[in-house]
C-alpha positions in Angstrom: 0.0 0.0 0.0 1.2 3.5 -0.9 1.7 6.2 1.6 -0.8 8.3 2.0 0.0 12.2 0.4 1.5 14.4 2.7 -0.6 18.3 3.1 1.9 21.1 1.7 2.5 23.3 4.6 -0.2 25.9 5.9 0.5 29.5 3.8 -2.1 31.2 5.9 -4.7 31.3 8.6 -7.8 33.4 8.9 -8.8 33.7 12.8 -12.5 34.7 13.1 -13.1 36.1 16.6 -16.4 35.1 18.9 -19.7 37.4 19.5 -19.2 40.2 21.4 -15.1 40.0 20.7 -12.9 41.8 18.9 -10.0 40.6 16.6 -7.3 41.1 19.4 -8.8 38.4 21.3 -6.3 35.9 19.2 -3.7 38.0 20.3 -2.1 35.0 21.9 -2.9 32.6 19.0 -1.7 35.2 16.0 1.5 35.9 17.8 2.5 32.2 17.7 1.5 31.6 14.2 3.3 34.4 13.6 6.6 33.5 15.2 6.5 30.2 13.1 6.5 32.4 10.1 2.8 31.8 8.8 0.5 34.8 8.0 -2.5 35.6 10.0 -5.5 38.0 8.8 -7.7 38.7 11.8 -10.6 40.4 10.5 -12.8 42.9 12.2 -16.7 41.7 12.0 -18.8 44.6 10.6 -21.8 42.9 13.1 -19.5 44.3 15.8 -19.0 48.2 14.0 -22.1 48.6 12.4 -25.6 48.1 13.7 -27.9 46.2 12.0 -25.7 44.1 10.5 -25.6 40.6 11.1 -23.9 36.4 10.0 -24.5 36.9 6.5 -22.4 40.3 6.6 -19.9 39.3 8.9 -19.6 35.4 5.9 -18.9 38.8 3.3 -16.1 40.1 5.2 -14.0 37.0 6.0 -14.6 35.9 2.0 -12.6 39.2 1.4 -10.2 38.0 3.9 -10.0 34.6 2.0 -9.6 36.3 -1.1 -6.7 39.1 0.0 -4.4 35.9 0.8 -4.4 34.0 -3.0 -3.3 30.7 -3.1 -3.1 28.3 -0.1 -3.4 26.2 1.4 -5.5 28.0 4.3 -6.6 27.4 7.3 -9.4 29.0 8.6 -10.3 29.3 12.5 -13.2 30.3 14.3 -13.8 31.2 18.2 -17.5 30.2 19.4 -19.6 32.5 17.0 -16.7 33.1 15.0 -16.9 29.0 13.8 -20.8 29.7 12.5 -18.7 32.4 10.4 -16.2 30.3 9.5 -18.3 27.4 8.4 -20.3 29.7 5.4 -17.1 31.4 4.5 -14.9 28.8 3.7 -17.5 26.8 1.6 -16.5 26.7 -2.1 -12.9 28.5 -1.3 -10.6 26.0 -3.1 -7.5 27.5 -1.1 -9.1 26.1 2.3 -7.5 23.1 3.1 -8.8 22.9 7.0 -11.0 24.3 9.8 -10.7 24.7 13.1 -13.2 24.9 15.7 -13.0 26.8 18.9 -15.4 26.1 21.7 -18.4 25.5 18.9 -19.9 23.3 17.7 -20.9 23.0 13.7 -23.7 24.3 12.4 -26.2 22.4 9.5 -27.6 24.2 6.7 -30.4 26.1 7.8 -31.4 28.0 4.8 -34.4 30.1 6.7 -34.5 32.4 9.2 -33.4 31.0 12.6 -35.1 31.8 15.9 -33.1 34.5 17.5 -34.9 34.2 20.9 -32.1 32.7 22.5 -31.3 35.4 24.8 -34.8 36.4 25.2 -35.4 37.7 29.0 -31.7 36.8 29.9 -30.5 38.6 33.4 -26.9 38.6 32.5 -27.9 40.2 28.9 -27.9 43.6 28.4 -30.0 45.0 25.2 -29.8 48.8 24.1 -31.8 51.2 22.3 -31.0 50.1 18.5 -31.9 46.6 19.5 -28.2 45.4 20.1 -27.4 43.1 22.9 -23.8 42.1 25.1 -23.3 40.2 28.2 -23.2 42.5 31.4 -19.6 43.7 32.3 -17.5 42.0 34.5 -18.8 38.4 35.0 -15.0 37.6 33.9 -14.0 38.5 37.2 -15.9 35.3 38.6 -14.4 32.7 36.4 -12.0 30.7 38.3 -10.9 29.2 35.0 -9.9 32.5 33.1 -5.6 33.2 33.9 -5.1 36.8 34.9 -3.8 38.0 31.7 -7.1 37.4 30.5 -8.9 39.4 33.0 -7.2 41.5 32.7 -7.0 42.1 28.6 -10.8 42.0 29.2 -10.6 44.4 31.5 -9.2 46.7 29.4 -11.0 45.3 26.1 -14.5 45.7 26.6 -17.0 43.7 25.1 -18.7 44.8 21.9 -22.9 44.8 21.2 -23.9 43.4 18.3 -27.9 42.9 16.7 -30.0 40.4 16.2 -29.1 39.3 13.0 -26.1 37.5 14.4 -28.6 34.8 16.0 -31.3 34.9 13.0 -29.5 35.3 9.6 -29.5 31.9 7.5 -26.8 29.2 7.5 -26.8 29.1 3.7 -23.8 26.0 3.4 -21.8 24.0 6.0 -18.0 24.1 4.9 -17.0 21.3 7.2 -18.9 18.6 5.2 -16.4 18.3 2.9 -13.3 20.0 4.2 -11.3 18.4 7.2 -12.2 20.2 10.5 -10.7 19.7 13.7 -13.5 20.7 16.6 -11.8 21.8 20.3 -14.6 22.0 23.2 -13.8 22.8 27.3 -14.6 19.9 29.3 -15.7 22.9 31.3 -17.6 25.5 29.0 -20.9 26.3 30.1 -22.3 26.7 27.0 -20.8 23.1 25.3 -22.4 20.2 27.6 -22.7 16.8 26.8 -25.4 17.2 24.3 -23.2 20.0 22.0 -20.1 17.2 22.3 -22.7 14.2 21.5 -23.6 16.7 18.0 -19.9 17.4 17.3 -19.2 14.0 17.3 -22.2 13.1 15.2 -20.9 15.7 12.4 -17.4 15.7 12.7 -14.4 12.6 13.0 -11.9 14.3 14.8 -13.6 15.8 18.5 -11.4 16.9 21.0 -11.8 17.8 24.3 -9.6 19.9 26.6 -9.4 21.0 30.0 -10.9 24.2 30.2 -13.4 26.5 29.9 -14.9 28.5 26.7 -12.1 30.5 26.6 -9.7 28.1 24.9 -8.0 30.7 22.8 -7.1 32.6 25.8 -6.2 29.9 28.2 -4.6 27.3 25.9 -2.8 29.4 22.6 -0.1 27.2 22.1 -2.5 24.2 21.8 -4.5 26.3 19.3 -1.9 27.5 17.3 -0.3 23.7 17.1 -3.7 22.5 16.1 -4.0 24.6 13.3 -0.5 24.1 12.3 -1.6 20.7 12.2 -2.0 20.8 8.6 1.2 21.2 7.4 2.0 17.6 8.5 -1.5 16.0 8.9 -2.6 13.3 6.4 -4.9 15.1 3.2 -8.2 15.2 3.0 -10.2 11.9 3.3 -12.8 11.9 6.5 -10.6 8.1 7.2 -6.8 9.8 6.6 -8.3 12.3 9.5 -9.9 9.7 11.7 -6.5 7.6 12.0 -4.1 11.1 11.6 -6.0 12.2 15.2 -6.4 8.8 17.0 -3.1 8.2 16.4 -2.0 11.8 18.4 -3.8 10.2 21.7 -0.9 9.3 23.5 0.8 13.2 22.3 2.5 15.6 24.3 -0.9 17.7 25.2 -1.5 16.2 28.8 -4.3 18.9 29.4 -6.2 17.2 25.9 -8.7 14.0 25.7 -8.9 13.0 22.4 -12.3 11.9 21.5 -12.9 10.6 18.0 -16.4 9.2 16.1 -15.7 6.1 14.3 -16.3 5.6 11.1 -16.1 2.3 9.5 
């Protein structure tokens, strides 16, 4: 039997930050890729700068992104509402060789308008008068499982409001189908529980769990940033190359990591 092909070395990664964020949340993550001589475009969602705006905007501006770096391969990254972005930008982008998802968990097609109810009546949620919501300020400060460089960046970062849209626009295609995607959940994140890991499992081969909370990016950047490297010595693109290329990795150097994989044959 023939070795399987090897994947040319990752070109370029496109980090897509989570609701509310801001681009320098990958701060940690883009400096790493960075020092390993890879370029990173960080792009600044217009559903965070203008209101009104919403998913299908925010898809527009990370396609630009995509199309500003040329030939690949790529690998595109998503933080928590950053992955929904993620998942409609990189469909049909032949540069894309892999995703990464942060604390998220795949999204199906949807091609209608999606409840956006979600946050509906939520304490912690605070709406203003253009009909944009955020998280009240300072609940970081209660997180036992945020390091204090990232209190402190949020501290001095505030969170940004953003409109409705980001909840109810359309999911018009699901890149992951047919691209390898890598999914990373906290085995403590309050908003992934055992149902979100069941569905990442169901949709994706290569499910891994790690010890923290949502903020994986924050807490864990050289794991992220050696994950998405992961490309530029992972096996190509068959869902079995990526089942085996993972499983294998389960005895790696990542003690914080549990590698949970869906089988497939």
């Amino acid at each position: 039997m023939s070795e399987p092909a090897r994947a040319p070395a990752v070109q370029a990664v496109v980090l897509v930050h989570g609701m509310w964020g801001a681009p320098q949340d990958w701060q940690w993550v883009r400096d790493r890729l960075a020092a390993r001589g890879v370029e990173v475009v960080v792009p600044d969602l217009v559903s965070h700068r203008v209101p009104g705006a919403g998913l299908l905007d925010d898809v527009e501006v990370v396609k630009a992104a995509l199309r500003s770096l040329g030939r690949g391969p790529i690998v595109v990254a998503g933080w928590s509402y950053g992955c929904d972005v993620a998942g409609i930008s990189a469909a049909g982008h032949e540069s894309v060789a892999r995703l990464v998802y942060v604390s998220s968990v795949p999204q199906p097609v949807q091609p209608h308008t999606r409840d956006s109810s979600l946050l509906d009546g939520n304490p912690a949620i605070v709406w203003d008068e253009e009909g944009q919501f955020l998280p009240r300020g300072g609940w970081w400060n209660e997180d036992p499982g945020l390091t204090a460089a990232a209190r402190a960046f949020l501290d001095s970062h505030p969170r940004r409001p953003v409109g409705r849209r980001t909840l109810s626009d359309p999911v018009p295609a699901a890149a992951w189908e047919s691209i390898p995607t890598t999914v990373l959940l906290g085995d403590s994140d309050p908003f992934n529980d055992q149902q979100n890991v069941a569905l990442a499992r169901q949709r994706v081969a290569d499910v891994r769990i790690v010890a923290c909370n949502h903020f994986i990016p924050f807490n864990l950047p050289d794991l992220v940033a050696d994950v998405i490297l992961e490309g530029a010595a992972g096996l190509t693109a068959s869902p079995r190359n990526v089942l085996h290329s993972r499983t294998n990795r389960q005895n790696s150097r990542y003690s914080g990591v549990k590698f949970c994989t869906t089988e497939l044959f």
